[in-house]
ROGU-378714 format. One line per 4 residues: number of its first residue (from 1); for each residue x, y, z of C-alpha. Coordinates in steps of 0.1 Angstrom, whole numbers. Layout:
REM residues N
NUM) X,Y,Z | ...
***
This chain:
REM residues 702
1) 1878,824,510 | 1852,798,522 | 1873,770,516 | 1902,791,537
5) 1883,795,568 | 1868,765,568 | 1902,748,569 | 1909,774,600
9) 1882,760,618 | 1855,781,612 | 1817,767,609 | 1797,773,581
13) 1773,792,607 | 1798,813,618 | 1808,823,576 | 1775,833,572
17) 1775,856,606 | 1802,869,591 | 1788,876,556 | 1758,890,573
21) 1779,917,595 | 1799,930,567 | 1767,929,546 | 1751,954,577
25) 1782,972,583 | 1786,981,543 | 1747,995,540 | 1746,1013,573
29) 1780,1030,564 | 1767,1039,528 | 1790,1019,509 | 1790,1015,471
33) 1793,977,476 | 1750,970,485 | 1757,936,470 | 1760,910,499
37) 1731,933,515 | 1705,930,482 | 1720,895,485 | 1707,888,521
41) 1673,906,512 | 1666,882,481 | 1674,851,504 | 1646,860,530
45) 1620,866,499 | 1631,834,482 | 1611,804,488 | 1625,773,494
49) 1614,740,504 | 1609,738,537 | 1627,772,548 | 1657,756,556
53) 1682,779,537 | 1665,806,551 | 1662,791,588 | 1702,795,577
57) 1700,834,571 | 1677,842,598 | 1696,822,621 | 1722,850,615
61) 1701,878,617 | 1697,864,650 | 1727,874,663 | 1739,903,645
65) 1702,923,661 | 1724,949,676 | 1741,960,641 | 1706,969,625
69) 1696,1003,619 | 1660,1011,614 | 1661,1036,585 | 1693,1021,565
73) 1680,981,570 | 1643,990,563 | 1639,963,531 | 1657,940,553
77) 1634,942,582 | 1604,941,553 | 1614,908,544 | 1619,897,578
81) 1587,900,590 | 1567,894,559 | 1580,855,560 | 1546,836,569
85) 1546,823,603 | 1527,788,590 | 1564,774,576 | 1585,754,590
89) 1588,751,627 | 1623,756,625 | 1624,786,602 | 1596,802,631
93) 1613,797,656 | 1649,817,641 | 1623,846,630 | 1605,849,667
97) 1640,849,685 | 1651,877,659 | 1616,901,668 | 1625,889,704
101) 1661,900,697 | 1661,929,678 | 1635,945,711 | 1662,936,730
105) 1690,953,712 | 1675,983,713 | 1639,998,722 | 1635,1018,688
109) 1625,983,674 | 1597,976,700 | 1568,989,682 | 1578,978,645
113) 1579,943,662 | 1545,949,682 | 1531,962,650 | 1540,934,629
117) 1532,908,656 | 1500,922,662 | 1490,927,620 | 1502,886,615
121) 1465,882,637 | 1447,891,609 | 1440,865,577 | 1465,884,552
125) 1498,881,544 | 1522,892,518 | 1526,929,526 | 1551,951,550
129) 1539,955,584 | 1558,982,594 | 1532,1001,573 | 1505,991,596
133) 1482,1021,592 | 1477,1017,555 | 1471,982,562 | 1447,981,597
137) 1439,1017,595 | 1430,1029,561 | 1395,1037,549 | 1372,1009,538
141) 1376,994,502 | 1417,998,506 | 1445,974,503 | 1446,962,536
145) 1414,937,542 | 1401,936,509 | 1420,905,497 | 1407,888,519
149) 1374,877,502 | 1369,840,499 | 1347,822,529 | 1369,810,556
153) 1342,787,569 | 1346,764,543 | 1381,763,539 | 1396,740,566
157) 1429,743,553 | 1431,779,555 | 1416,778,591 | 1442,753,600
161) 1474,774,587 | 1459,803,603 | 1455,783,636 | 1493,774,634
165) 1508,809,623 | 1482,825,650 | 1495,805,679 | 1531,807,673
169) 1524,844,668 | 1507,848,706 | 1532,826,716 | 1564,854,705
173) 1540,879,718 | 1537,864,752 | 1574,861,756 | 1577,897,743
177) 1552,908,770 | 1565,891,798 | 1602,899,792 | 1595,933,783
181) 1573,953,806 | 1570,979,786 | 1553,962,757 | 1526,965,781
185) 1518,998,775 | 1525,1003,740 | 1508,974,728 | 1473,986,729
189) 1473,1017,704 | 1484,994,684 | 1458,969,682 | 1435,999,684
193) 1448,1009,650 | 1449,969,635 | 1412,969,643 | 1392,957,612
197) 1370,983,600 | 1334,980,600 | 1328,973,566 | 1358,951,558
201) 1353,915,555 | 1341,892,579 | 1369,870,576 | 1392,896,594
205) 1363,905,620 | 1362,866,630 | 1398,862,635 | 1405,897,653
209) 1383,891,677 | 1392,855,681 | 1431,864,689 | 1418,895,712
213) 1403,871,733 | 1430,844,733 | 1457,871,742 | 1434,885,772
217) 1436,844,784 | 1472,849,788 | 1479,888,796 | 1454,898,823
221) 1469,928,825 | 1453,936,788 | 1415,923,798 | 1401,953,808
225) 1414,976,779 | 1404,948,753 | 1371,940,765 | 1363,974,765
229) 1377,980,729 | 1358,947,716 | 1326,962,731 | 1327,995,714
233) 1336,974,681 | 1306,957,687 | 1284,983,692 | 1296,1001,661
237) 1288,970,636 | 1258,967,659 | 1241,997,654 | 1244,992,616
241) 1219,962,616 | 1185,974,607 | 1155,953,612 | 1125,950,589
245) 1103,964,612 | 1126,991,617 | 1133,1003,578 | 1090,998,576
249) 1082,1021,606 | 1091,1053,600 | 1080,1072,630 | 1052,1055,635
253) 1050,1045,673 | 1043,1007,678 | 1046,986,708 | 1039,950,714
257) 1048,928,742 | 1062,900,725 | 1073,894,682 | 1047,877,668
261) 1052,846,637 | 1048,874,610 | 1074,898,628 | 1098,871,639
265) 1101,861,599 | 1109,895,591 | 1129,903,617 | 1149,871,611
269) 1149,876,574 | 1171,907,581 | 1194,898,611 | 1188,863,616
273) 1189,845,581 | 1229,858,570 | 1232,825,557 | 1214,833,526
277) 1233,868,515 | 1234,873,482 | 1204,853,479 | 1178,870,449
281) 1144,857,464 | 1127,875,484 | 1148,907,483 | 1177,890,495
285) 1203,916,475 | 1184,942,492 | 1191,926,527 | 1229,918,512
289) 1243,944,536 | 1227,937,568 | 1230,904,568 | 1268,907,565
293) 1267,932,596 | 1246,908,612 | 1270,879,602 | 1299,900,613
297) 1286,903,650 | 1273,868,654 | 1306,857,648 | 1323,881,673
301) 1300,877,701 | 1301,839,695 | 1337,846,709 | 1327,869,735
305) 1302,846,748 | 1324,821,752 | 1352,842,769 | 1323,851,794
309) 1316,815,803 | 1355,809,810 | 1356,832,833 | 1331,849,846
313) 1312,816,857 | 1342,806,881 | 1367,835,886 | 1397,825,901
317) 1417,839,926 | 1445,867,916 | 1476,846,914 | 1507,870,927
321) 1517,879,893 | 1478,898,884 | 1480,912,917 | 1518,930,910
325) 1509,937,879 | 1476,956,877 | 1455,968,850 | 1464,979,817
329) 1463,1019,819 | 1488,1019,851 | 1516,1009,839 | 1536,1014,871
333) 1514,986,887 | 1500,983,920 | 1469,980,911 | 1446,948,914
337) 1431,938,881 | 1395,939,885 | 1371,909,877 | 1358,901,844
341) 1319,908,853 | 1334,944,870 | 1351,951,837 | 1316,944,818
345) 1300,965,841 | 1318,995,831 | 1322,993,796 | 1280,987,798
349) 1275,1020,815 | 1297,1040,793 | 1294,1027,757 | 1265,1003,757
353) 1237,1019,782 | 1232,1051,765 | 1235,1034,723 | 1198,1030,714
357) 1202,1012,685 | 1226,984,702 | 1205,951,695 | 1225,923,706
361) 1256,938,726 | 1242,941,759 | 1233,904,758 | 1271,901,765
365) 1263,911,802 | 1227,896,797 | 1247,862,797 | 1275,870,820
369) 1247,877,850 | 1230,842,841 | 1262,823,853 | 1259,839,896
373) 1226,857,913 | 1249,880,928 | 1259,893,893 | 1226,897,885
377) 1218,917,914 | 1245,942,911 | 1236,948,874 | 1197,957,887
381) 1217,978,918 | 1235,998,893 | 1207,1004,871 | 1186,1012,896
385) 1213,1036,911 | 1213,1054,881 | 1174,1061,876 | 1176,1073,918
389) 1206,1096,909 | 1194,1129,894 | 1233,1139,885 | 1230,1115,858
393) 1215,1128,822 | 1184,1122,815 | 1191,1096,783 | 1213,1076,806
397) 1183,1074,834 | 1158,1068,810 | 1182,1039,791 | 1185,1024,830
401) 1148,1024,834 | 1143,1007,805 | 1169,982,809 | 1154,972,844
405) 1125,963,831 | 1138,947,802 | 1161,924,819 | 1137,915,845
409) 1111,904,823 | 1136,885,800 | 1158,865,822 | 1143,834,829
413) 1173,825,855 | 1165,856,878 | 1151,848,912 | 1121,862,924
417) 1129,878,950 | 1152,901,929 | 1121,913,907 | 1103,918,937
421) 1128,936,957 | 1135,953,924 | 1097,963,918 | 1093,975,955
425) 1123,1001,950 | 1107,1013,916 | 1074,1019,929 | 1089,1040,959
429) 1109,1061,938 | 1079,1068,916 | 1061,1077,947 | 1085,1100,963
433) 1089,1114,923 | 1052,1124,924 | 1059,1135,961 | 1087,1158,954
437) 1065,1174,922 | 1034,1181,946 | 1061,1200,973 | 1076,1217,944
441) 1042,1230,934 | 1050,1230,900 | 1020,1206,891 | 997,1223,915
445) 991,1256,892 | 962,1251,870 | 973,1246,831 | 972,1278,811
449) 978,1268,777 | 999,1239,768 | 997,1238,733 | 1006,1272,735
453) 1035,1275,761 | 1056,1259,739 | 1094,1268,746 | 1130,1260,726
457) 1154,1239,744 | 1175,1269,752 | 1154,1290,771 | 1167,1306,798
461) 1134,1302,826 | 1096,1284,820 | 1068,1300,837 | 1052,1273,860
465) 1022,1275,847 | 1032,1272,808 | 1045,1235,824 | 1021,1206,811
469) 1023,1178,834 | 1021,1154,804 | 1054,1159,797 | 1074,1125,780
473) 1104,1149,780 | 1101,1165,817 | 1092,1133,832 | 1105,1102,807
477) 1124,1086,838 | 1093,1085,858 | 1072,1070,828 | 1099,1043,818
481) 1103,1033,850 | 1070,1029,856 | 1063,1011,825 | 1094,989,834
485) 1079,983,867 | 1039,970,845 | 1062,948,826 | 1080,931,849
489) 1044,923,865 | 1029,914,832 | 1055,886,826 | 1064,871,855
493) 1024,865,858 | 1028,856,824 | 1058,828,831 | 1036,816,861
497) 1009,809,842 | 1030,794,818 | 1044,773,845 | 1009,759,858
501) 993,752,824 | 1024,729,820 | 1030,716,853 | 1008,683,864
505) 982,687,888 | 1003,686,918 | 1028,708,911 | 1000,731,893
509) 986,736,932 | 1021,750,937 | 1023,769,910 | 989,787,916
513) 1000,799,955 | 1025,814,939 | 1007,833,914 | 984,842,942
517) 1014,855,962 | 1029,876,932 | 991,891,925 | 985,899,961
521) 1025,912,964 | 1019,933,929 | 980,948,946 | 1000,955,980
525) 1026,982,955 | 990,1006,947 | 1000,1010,917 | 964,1027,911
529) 982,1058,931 | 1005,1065,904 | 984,1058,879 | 960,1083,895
533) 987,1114,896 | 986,1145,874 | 1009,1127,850 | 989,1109,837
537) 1003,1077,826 | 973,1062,808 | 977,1089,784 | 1014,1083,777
541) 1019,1041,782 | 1013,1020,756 | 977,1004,751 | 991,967,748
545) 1008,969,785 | 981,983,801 | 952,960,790 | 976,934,799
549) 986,948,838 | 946,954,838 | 941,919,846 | 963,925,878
553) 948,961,886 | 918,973,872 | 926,1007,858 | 894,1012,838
557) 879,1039,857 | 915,1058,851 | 913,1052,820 | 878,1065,814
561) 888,1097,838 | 920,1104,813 | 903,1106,785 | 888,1139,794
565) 926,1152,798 | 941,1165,769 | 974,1159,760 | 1001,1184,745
569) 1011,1175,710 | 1045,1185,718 | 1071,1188,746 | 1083,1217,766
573) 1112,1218,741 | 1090,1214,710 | 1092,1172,701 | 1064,1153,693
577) 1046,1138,727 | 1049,1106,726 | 1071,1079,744 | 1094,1060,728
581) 1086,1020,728 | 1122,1005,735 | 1131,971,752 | 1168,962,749
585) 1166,933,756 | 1141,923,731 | 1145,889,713 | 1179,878,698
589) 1179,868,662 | 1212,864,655 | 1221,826,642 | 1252,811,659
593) 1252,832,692 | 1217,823,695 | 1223,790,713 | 1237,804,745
597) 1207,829,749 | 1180,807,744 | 1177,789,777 | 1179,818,794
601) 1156,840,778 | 1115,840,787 | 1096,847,759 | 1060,859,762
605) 1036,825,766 | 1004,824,746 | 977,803,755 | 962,783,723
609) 929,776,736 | 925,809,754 | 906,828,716 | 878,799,718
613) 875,797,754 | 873,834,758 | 839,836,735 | 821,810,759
617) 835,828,789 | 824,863,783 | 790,849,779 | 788,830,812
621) 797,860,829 | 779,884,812 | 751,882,838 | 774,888,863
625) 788,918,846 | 758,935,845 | 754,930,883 | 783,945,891
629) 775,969,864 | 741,977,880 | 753,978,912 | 783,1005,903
633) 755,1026,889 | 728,1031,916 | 763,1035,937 | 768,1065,912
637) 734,1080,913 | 740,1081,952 | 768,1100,949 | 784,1081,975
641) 819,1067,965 | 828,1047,995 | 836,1084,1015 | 840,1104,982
645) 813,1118,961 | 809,1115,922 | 817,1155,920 | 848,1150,942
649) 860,1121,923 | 852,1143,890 | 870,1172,904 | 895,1148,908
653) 905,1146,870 | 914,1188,868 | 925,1192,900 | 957,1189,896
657) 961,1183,934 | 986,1158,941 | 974,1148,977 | 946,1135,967
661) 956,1112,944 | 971,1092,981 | 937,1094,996 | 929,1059,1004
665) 887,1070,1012 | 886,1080,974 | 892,1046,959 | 867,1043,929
669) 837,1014,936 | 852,996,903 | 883,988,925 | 863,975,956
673) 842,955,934 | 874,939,918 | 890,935,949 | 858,915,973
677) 843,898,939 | 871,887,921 | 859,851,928 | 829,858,915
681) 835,873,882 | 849,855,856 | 868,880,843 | 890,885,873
685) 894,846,877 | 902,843,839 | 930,872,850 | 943,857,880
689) 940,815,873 | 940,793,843 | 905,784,826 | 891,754,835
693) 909,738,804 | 941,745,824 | 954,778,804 | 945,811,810
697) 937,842,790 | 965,865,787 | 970,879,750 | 998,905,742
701) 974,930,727 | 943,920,739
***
């Protein structure tokens, strides 16, 4: 018969098309005969050299793609897209022209194809893809990623084959995007499902992520929707790294301005040492699990990192095709994509900003706002938006106080001006917060019993006077912020000092106006007026910040007054009373990523010679203390307190009258003496400038 048609004239190429029809026709018709069918389905399993005799068969397949059925030609299809894409060229090129094919010949066929496309991203092979929700979707511990258990760092040959099956993959899936608009829209559920679960191996984290990123270089269309999906994976492995610190805790409240040697090693041993899992010293089967999670991340956000720098540092203009096309999500188009940085923005505010236990995530924008000023601007605009706006819930205000301050104080590329303008807009919100509480009257009303007025969370109406105004629940926006606002002053003094103890003696003059300007700017915000409301903030910041923002503004005499407040044990709703110590943008441990932080990020400067200067200091000016000490006494027995007398200043603490606490005649003498002696006492100078030694006298915890 072969022989026959080849003496007709017939190519060997077209005998096979042939055998390949009538192979089709028999199955979908239900004939007897399955041979030439079973025949065509061993031929695509078999491997042979090269893939030529299958380049052969597929070749054929290519142009019979209108004569498959779905449910009769299922094996068929199996074995068509189970053939791995790191063959021959040859063979891989037949296969992508049949997926590319068989969309065209009819749209049943698009999301098999998009499925099995998508699932040859991941590092397994071997099994059908048209079953992709056993394989991507399934529980932990199935089938689907836990082959894959080797370590792909080490094997370059693996990493190679996976680099040449991966591109010709996202090559086939380009051409199916662009050809067929409709891919558009159906290809994200689809990766949703394909997404690696948390626990499965790293291996399939690393190379998800990595082809995510490369297909949102070449389908703009698809950034914002992938982004935003890559985000919340993040967060999710994220949350599941605990620190040291953390697991030793409990609930016991801590705070600290900066990790110190003893922390850093344990916090490192758990989230930044993942190259030694499995390790048995020092309780390294114990950390097994979180340093794989950590591991996991480092590795994504390696990639994510990168993507960031590629486009958000120079975004280009929308060429004609992004502006047809849109965004993902409106598939009828029309709609300008919007700007990588834009796209962070969003996915920040609603997965990232309100996830407490995120680590390392939000250093995604962290990094993005290092490449432009402007970025960083409109990140502190939004935050700041969102502490102003009352709409918002309360978690999501307090989170955006806490990330101002946070950011401020971490990033070592933000201008000054920005914290400044930033720590002006705080200060007047906290001012117009006590303002609104004194018109509201609410605070006004002497206490009756706190620790007795306790009510559930679902109580229908609070009698004013059952309303403690120590409250961390009633008023945690106006506490965050306000410690946000103290540690933004505490280290950018801290990074100006830092600056003049390393400068030489020229630039040092420089550097010391400024810290003159930023001390003077800081005094000009009275923060002694908010300190001095019915709130009481000493009472509810921690210790560490305000010893350290004492050596900008004296609060001792506060201090000293709030101590004779007492403070509910619990909140309106019943919680313990105490405010939360949480920084997100605390240091980043993790190992790889860690390279594109660390230039950016201002860590809190301690001065070495600052313990054996400070002995010798506090006795040359303990003379002087006493005379200011002396003279703050006799000014007591007078009564007279620069206009206000000790009883009105004592009255003060109970009063509960918010009015007062903006009475400029009522400043205490402690504050006049700091403000007209502070060249005089060593104290201040030791506050304000570096020892003569050239470092000053800052300690976190001090």
């Amino acid at each position: 018969m072969a022989s026959e048609d080849t003496k007709s004239g017939m190519s060997s190429a077209e005998i096979l098309r042939n055998y390949v029809e009538d192979a089709l026709h028999k199955k979908a018709t239900a004939s007897p005969d399955t041979r030439p069918y079973e025949h065509l389905v061993h031929e695509l399993q078999r491997s042979d050299e090269g893939g030529r005799r299958r380049a052969k068969v597929v070749a054929a397949l290519c142009e019979c793609a209108s004569l498959f059925d779905m449910a009769r030609h299922r094996r068929l299809l199996d074995a068509l897209f189970a053939i791995d894409w790191a063959l021959e060229a040859a063979l891989i090129e037949y296969v992508a022209t049949a997926y590319v094919n068989l969309v065209s010949a009819s749209a049943n066929f698009l999301a098999p194809c998009l499925q099995s496309l998508v699932r040859k991203l991941l590092p397994l092979a071997g099994s059908s893809d048209l079953d992709v929700d056993e394989l991507a979707g399934g529980a932990p511990g199935g089938s689907g990623h836990g082959a894959a258990t080797e370590s792909y760092r080490d094997d370059e040959v693996d990493r190679r084959m996976q680099s040449i099956a991966h591109g010709r993959v996202h090559q086939t899936l380009q051409r199916v995007l662009d050809v067929f608009p409709t891919a558009r829209a159906r290809i994200m559920p689809i990766i949703r499902k394909t997404l690696p679960h948390a626990s499965h191996p790293e291996r399939s984290h690393y190379y998800f992520a990595k082809n995510m990123f490369k297909m949102a270089e070449y389908a703009p269309y698809l950034r914002a929707p992938i982004l935003e999906m890559l985000i919340r994976h993040m967060v999710q492995i994220d949350v599941e790294i605990k620190l040291e610190d953390e697991i030793e805790a409990d609930d016991e409240y801590c705070f600290d301005l900066e990790i110190g040697d003893s922390g850093h090693a344990s916090r490192t041993g758990a989230a930044g040492a993942h190259a030694d899992v499995g390790d048995d010293t020092g309780g390294g089967a114990t950390r097994a699990p979180v340093d794989q999670m950590a591991s996991k991340l480092d590795s994504i956000i390696v990639f994510a990192f990168e993507f960031v720098r590629n486009h958000v540092k120079s975004e280009a203009p929308l060429s004609e095709a992004e502006e047809r096309d849109g965004v993902i999500g409106s598939p009828q188009g029309g709609q300008a994509r919007r700007g990588v940085f834009d796209v962070l923005l969003a996915v920040f505010e609603s997965t990232i900003l309100e996830t407490f236990r995120s680590k390392y995530t939000q250093f995604v924008v962290f990094y993005a706002c290092s490449f432009d000023p402007s970025y960083a601007r409109r990140f502190c605009e939004r935050l700041l938006a969102i502490v102003e706006n009352s709409d918002h819930t309360h978690v999501m205000r307090v989170a955006a106080a806490s990330y101002i301050g946070s950011f401020l104080a971490r990033a070592a590329f933000v201008e000054h001006n920005l914290a400044r303008d930033v720590l002006t807009r705080i200060v007047r919100w906290l001012g117009s917060y006590i303002r609104d509480l004194a018109r509201s009257s609410r605070l006004r009303t002497p206490m009756a019993s706190p620790a007795h007025a306790l009510v559930s969370p679902g109580a229908s109406a609070v009698h004013p006077q059952s309303i403690s105004p120590i409250d961390v629940e009633l008023h945690g926006v106006f506490y965050h912020a306000l410690q946000s606002a103290l540690y933004i002053c505490v280290f950018t003094l801290n990074a100006l000092r830092h600056r003049a103890a390393s400068a030489d003696s020229e630039a040092s003059v420089a550097v010391m106006s400024q810290v003159r300007d930023f001390l003077d700017f800081a005094r000009s915000l009275h923060f002694r007026k908010l300190f001095q409301c019915d709130m009481h903030p000493v009472k509810v910041l921690p210790v560490t910040i305000l010893d350290e923002f004492s050596s900008i503004v004296r609060l001792d005499d506060i201090v000293k007054r709030a101590k004779l407040v007492a403070k509910p044990t619990r909140t309106i709703s019943g919680a313990p009373n105490k405010m939360p110590s949480w920084f997100p943008f605390d240091p980043f441990l993790l190992r790889d990523s860690s390279q594109y932080i660390n230039s950016l990020y201002r860590t809190w400067w301690e001065d070495a010679a600052s313990d054996s200067s400070s002995s010798s200091s506090d006795d040359s000016s303990a003379d002087e203390r006493a005379i200011a000490e002396e003279m703050l006494a006799r000014s007591r027995e007078s009564g007279v307190f620069f206009g206000a007398s000790v009883s009105d200043v004592d009255d003060f603490v109970g009063s509960g009258s918010m009015a007062s606490t903006f009475d400029e005649a009522s400043r205490p003498m402690s504050l006049v003496l700091d403000e007209n002696s502070s060249m005089l006492l060593s104290s201040s100078l030791r506050g304000m400038f570096p020892s003569p030694s050239g470092h000053g006298s800052i300690h976190p915890g001090s």
